[in-house]
C-alpha positions as CSV (number, residue, x, y, z in Angstrom):
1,X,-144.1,46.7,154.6
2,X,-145.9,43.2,155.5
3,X,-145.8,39.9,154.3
4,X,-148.1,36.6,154.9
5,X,-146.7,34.2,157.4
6,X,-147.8,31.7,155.0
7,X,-151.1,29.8,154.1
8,X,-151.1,26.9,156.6
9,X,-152.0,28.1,160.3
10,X,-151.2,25.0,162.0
11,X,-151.5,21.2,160.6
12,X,-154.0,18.0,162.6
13,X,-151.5,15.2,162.1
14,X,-150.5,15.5,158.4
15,X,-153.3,17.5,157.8
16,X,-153.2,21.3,156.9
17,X,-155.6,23.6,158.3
18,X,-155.0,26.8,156.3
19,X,-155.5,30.8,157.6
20,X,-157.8,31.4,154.8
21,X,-160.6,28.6,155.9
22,X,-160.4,29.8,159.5
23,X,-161.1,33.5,158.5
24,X,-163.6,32.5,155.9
25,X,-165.5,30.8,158.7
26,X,-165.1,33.7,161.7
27,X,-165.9,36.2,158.9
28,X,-169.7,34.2,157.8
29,X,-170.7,33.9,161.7
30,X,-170.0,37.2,162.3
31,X,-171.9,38.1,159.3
32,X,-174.8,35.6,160.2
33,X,-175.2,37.1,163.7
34,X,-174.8,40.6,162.5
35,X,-178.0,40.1,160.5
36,X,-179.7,37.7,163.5
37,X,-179.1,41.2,165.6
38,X,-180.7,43.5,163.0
39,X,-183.6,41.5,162.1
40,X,-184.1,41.1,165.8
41,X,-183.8,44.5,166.6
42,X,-185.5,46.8,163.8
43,X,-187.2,44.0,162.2
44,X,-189.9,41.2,163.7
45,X,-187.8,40.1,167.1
46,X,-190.2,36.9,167.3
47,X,-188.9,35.8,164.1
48,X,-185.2,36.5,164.4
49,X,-184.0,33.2,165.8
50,X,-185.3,31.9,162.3
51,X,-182.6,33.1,161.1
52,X,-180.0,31.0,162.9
53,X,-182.4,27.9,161.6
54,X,-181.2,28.6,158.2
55,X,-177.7,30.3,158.1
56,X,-176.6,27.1,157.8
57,X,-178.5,26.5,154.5
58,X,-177.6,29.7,153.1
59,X,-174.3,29.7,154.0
60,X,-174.0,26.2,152.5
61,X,-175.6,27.6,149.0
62,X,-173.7,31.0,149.2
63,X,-170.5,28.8,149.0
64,X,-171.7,26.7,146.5
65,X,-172.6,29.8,144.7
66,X,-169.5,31.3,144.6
67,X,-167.4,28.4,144.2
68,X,-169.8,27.5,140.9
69,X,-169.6,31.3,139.8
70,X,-165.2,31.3,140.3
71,X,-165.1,27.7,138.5
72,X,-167.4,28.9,135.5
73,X,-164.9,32.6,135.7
74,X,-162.0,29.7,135.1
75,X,-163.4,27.3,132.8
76,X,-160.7,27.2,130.6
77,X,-158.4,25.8,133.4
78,X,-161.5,23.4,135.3
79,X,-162.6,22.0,132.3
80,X,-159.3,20.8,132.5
81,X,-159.1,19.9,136.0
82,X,-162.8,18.9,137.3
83,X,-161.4,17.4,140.1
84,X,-160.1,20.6,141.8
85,X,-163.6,21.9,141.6
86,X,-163.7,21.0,145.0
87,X,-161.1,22.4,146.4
88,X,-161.7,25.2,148.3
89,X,-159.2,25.2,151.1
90,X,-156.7,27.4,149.2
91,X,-158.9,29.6,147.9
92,X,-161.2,30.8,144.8
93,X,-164.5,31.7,145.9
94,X,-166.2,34.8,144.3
95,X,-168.0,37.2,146.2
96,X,-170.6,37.7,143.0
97,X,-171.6,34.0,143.2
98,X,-172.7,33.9,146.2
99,X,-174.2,37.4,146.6
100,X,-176.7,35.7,143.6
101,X,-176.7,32.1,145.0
102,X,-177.7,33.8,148.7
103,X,-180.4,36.3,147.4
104,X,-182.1,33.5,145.5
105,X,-181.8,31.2,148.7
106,X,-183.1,34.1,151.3
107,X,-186.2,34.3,148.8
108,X,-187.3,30.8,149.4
109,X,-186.6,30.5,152.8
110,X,-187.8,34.3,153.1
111,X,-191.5,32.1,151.9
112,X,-190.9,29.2,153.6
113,X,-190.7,31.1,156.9
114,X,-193.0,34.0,155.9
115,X,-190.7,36.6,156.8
116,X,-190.7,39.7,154.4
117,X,-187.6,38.7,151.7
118,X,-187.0,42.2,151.6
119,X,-186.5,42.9,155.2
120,X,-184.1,39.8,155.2
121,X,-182.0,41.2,152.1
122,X,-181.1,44.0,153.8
123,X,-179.9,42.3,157.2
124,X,-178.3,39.7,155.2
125,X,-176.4,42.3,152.6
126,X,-175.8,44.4,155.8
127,X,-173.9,41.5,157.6
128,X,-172.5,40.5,154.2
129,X,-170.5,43.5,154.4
130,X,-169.2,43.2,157.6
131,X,-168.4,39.5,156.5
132,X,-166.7,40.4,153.4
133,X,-164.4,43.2,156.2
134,X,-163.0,40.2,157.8
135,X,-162.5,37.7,154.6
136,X,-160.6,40.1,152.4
137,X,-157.3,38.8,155.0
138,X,-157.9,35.4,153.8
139,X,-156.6,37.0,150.3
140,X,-153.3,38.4,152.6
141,X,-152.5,34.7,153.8
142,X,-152.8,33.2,150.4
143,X,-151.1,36.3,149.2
144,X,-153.4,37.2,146.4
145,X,-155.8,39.7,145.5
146,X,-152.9,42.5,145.2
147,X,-152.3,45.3,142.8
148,X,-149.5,47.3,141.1
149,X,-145.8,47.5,142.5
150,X,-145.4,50.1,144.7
151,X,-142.9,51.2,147.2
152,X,-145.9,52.5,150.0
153,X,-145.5,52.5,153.3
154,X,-147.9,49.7,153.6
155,X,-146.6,47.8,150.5
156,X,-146.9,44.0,150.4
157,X,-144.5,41.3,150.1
158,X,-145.8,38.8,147.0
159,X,-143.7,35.3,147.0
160,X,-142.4,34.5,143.7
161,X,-144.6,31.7,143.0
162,X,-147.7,33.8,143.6
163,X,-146.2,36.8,141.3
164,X,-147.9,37.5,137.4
165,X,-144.8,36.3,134.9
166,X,-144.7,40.1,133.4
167,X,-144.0,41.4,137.7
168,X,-141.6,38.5,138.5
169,X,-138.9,41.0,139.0
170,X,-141.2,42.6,141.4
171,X,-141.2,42.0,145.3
172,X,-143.7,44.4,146.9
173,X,-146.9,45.5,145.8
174,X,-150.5,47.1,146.4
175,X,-152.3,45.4,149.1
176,X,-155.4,45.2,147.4
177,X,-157.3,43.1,149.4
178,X,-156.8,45.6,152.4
179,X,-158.0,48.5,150.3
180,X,-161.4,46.5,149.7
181,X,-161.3,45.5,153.5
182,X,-161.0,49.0,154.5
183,X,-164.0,49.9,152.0
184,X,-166.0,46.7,153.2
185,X,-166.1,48.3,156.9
186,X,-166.6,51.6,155.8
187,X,-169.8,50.4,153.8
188,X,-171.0,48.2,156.9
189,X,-170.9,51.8,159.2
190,X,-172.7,53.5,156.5
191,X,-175.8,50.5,156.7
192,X,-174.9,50.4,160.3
193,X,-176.0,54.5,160.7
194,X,-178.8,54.7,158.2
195,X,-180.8,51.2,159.2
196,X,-183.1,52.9,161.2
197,X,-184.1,55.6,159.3
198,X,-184.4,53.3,156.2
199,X,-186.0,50.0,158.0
200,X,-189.2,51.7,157.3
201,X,-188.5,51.1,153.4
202,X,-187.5,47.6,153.5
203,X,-184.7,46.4,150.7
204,X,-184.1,50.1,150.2
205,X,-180.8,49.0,152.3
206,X,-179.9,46.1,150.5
207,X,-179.6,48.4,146.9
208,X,-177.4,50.7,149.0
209,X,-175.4,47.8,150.0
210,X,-175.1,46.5,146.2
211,X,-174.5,50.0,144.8
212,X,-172.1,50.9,147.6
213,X,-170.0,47.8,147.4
214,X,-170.1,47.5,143.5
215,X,-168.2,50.9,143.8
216,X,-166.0,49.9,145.9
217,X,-165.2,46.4,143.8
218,X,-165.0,48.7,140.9
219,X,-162.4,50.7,142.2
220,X,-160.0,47.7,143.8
221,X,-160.3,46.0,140.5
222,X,-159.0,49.2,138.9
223,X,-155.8,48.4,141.1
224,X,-155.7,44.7,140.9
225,X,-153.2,43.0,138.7
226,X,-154.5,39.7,138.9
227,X,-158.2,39.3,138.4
228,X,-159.4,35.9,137.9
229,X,-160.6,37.1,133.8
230,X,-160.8,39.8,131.5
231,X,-163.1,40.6,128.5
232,X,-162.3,43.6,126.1
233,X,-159.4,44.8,128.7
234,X,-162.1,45.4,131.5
235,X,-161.8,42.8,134.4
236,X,-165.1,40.7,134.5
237,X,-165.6,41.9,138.2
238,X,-165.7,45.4,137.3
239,X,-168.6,44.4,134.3
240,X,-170.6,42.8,137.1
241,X,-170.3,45.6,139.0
242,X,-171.8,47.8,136.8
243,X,-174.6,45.7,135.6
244,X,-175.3,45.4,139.5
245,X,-175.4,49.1,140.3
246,X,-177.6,49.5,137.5
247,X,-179.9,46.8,138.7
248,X,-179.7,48.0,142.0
249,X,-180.3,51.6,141.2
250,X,-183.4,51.3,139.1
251,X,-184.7,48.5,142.0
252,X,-184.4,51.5,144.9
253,X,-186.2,53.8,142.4
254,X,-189.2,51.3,142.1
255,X,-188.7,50.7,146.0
256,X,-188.8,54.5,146.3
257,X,-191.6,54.9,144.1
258,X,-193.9,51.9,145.9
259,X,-193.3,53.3,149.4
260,X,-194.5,57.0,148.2
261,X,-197.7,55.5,146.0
């Protein structure tokens, strides 16, 4: 059994400085220089420190992306409260928005730069994954992103206030978050092993990655008892998902297809 220590990690004055900002940084500059490394190494090497030029840019859109993407989830509740649209401290960012906001961005920086938008999908998508590892425990501190009760081994410890009304009777429960971290690094090895066998077929990669991870997402939704909105009974996550893996599936045929014409 575990339990956060709490969302705050230490405070500047009266000012909070909370566990899930920290991670949420570490997690994108790992991510950032896992793709610098790849594009460096299987890619153009002469190009790579490009790259660190505009992280900052995508990682600046990404965010917006995903904060735009939860907000528009939540409307119901924002439309209320506009203000806390900016608020991003605590939490709610979605992983879909700023997968979408960040391919768009790498496409036009991919043009401004002239480096193949393909080849950076896949280092970007590849470090994604690694990112996305690490960020999943900024769900832990905020105590979120959890499943069913259960009595496991590894059960987690969900504070009343963060609870669903119909489990308030409930203390411990599924840590979903580390299921999809555990999934996360186990996607990241699989890029990790096949990049140089598929950096001949660039973005080939990068539909693994969204078919791979859209599986995963799929699954820890299936076990997640609070996702952010549900349509029909299905969470909206796992309807993403699908559309993506579609998408993604008939992109690697095309990709497949190209690179055999």
């Amino acid at each position: 059994m575990f339990q956060s220590p709490g969302e705050v990690a230490f405070r500047i004055f009266d000012f909070p400085v909370y566990f899930y900002g920290i991670i949420l940084a570490f997690s994108i500059l790992v991510g950032v220089y896992a793709a610098y490394f790849l594009y460096k190494k299987f890619y153009e090497s002469e190009k790579a420190p490009n790259i660190i030029d505009f992280s900052p840019f995508i990682i600046l859109i990404g965010i917006a992306g995903a904060r735009l993407y939860y907000c528009l989830v939540n409307f119901s509740y924002y439309s209320l409260n506009p203000a806390e649209i900016f608020y991003i401290r605590q939490g709610g960012l979605s992983i879909h928005g700023m997968i979408i906001a960040g391919i768009i961005a790498l496409y036009f920086f991919g043009k401004k730069y002239k480096m193949s938008f393909l080849k950076l999908l896949d280092v970007f998508l590849c470090g994604t994954a690694l990112a996305q590892s690490i960020g999943r425990w900024g769900n832990f501190f905020n105590s979120e992103a959890f499943g069913y009760p259960t009595d496991l081994p590894w059960k987690l410890f969900i504070p009343q206030a963060h609870r669903p009304l119909e489990y308030m009777n409930y203390e411990y429960f599924h840590p979903a978050f580390l299921y999809e971290s555990i999934l996360d690094l186990v996607i990241f090895i699989i890029l990790i092993i096949l990049f140089k066998k598929f950096s001949q077929k660039p973005g080939t990669l990068a539909c693994l990655y969204l078919i791979l991870y859209s599986v995963a997402r799929i699954f820890v939704e299936h076990c997640r008892i609070d996702s952010v909105l549900n349509i029909a009974g299905f969470p909206v996550a796992q309807i993403i998902s699908l559309i993506i893996i579609i998408l993604a599936s008939a992109a690697a045929v095309f990709l497949s297809r190209r690179k055999a014409g």
